[in-house]
C-alpha positions in Angstrom: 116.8 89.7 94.3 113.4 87.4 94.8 111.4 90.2 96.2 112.7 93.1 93.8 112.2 90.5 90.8 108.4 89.8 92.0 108.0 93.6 92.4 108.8 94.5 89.0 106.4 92.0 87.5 103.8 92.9 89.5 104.0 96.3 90.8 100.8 97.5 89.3 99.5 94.7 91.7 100.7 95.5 94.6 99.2 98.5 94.8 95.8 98.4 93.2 94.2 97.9 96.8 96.4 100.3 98.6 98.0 102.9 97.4 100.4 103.7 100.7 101.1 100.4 101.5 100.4 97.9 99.2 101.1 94.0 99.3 100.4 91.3 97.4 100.7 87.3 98.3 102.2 84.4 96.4 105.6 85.6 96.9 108.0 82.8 96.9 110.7 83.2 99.1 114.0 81.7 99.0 115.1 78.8 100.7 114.8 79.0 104.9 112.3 81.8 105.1 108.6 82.1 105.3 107.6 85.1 103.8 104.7 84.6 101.4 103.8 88.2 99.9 105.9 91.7 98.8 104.6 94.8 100.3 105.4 98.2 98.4 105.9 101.5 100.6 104.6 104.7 98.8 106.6 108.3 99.4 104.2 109.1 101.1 105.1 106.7 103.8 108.8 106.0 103.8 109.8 110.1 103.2 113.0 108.2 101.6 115.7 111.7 100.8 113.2 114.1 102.2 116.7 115.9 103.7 119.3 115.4 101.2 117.4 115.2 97.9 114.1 115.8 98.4 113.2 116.2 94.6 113.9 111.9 94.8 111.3 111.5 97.3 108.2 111.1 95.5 109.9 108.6 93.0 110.9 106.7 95.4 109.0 103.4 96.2 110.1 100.8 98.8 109.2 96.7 98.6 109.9 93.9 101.1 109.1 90.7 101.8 106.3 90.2 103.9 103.3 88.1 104.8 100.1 88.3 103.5 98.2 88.4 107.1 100.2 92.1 107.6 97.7 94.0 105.7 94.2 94.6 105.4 94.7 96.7 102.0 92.4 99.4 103.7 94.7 101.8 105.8 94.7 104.8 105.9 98.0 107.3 105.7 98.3 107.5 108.8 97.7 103.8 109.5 100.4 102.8 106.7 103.1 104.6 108.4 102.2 103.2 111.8 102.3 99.4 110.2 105.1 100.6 108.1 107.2 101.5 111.6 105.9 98.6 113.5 106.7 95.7 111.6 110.7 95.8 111.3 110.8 95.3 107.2 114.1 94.9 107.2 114.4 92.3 109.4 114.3 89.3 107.3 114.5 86.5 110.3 111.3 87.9 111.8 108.2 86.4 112.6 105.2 87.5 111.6 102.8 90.5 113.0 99.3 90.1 111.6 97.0 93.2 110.9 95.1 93.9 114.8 93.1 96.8 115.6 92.4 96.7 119.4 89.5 98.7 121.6 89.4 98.0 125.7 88.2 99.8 128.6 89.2 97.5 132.1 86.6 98.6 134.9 89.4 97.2 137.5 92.4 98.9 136.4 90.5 102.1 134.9 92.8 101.4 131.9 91.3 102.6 128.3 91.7 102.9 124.7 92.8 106.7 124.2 92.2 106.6 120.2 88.4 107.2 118.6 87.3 103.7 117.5 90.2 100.8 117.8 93.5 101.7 116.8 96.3 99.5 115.3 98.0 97.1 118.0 99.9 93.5 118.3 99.0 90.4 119.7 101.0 90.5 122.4 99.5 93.8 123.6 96.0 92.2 122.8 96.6 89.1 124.8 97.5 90.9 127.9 94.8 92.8 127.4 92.7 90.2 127.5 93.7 88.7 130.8 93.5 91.5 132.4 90.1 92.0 132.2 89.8 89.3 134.4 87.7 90.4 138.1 86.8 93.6 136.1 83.1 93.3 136.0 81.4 95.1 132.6 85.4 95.6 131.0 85.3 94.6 127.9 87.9 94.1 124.6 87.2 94.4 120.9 89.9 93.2 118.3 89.5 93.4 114.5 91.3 91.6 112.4 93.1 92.0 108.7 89.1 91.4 107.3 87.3 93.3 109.1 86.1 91.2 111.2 85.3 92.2 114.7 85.3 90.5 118.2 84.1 91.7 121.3 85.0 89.7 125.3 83.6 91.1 128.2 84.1 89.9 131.3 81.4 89.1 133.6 82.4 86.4 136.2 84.3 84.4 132.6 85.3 85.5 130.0 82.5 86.6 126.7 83.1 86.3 123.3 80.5 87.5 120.6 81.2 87.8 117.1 80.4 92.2 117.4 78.9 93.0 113.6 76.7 90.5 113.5 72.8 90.5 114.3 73.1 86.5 115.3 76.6 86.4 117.5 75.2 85.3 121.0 77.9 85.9 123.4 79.8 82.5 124.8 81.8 81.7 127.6 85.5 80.9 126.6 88.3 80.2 128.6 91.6 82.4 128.3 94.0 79.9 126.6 91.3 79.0 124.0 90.8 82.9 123.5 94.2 83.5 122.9 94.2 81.0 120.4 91.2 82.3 119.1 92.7 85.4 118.3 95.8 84.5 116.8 94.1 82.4 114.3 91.6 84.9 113.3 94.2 87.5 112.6 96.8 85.0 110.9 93.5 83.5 108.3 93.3 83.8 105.3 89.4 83.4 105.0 87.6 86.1 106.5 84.6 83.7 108.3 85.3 82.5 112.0 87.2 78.8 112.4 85.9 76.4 114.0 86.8 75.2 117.2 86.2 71.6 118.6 84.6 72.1 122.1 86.5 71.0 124.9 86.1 67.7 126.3 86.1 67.4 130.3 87.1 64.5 132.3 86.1 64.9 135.9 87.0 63.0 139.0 85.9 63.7 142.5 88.2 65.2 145.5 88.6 67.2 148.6 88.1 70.6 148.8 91.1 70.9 150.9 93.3 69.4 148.0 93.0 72.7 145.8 94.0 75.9 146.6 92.2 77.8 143.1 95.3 79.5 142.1 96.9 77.2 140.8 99.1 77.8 137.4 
């Protein structure tokens, strides 16, 4: 009744930025879940009684809780029904799926992007991705998240990170567990600029070559 109640007072909200699939935060959910916005599906969308009364269809809108990092506010039709069949709105126990747009081309595996430009993804899919670029000299990865904002990581000998539509990014070397995490903040922020991460302090110790075999998990 929480979501349907914040829908009603605010449905002219939700949609102002989107009209296929709108959201808007500062839902408050009840008690043991972490939603934190309503999204609204448009007919468009949902195709809700296309078969049995399709006159109903174009009156019908859909809301559900949601969270805010979901949604960019700029798909497209096509991109609202992909988002609108990935993310499992009925599940209320889920976890949630942030708005990713991924682009990759692996020079070892000769795997590729098949879409024009980068096309909606998950993080999951975007951190295997990313490790498997590894040994695959020139491969690169570009991920966009819910702002716009766009990444690319090449490999050559490490891993490469440059902020991608700047002038200034420099590219930097970054290890695979801090680019994970990276990522996942990115696409779960709420600002649109880059967080900051404190750089890694090293303790080193010498050894014995023989002591290390490099593969090590």
């Amino acid at each position: 009744m929480s979501t349907l109640r914040f829908a009603r007072e605010h449905e002219d909200e939700i949609f102002v930025r989107n009209a296929f699939i709108g959201s808007l935060d500062g839902f408050e959910p009840p008690a043991g879940h972490r939603f934190d916005a309503v999204v609204g599906i448009a007919p468009e969308v949902h195709r809700f009684y296309r078969v049995e009364k399709p006159e109903l269809t174009e009156h019908v809108r859909l809301v559900f809780p949601a969270y805010a990092c979901e949604f960019s506010g700029e798909e497209t039709l096509d991109e609202a029904i992909t988002r609108y069949r990935m993310l499992g709105l009925t599940d209320l126990g889920r976890a949630p799926l942030p708005f990713l747009k991924m682009r990759f081309a692996n020079t070892r595996t000769r795997g590729r992007s098949t879409n024009q430009g980068r096309g909606l993804t998950d993080p999951q899919r975007l951190g295997t991705e990313l490790r498997a670029i590894e040994g695959g000299a020139g491969s690169f990865v570009e991920f966009e998240n819910r702002h716009g904002k766009v990444w690319r990581v090449e490999w050559h000998g490490a891993w490469y990170m440059t902020e991608w539509d700047t002038q200034t990014g420099t590219p930097r070397e970054i290890g695979i567990g801090e680019l994970i995490e990276f990522a996942w903040h990115v696409c779960t922020s709420e600002r649109s600029a880059e967080p900051d991460f404190t750089p890694l302090t090293y303790v080193v110790f010498p050894g014995y070559a023989c002591e290390f075999s490099g593969h090590e998990t």
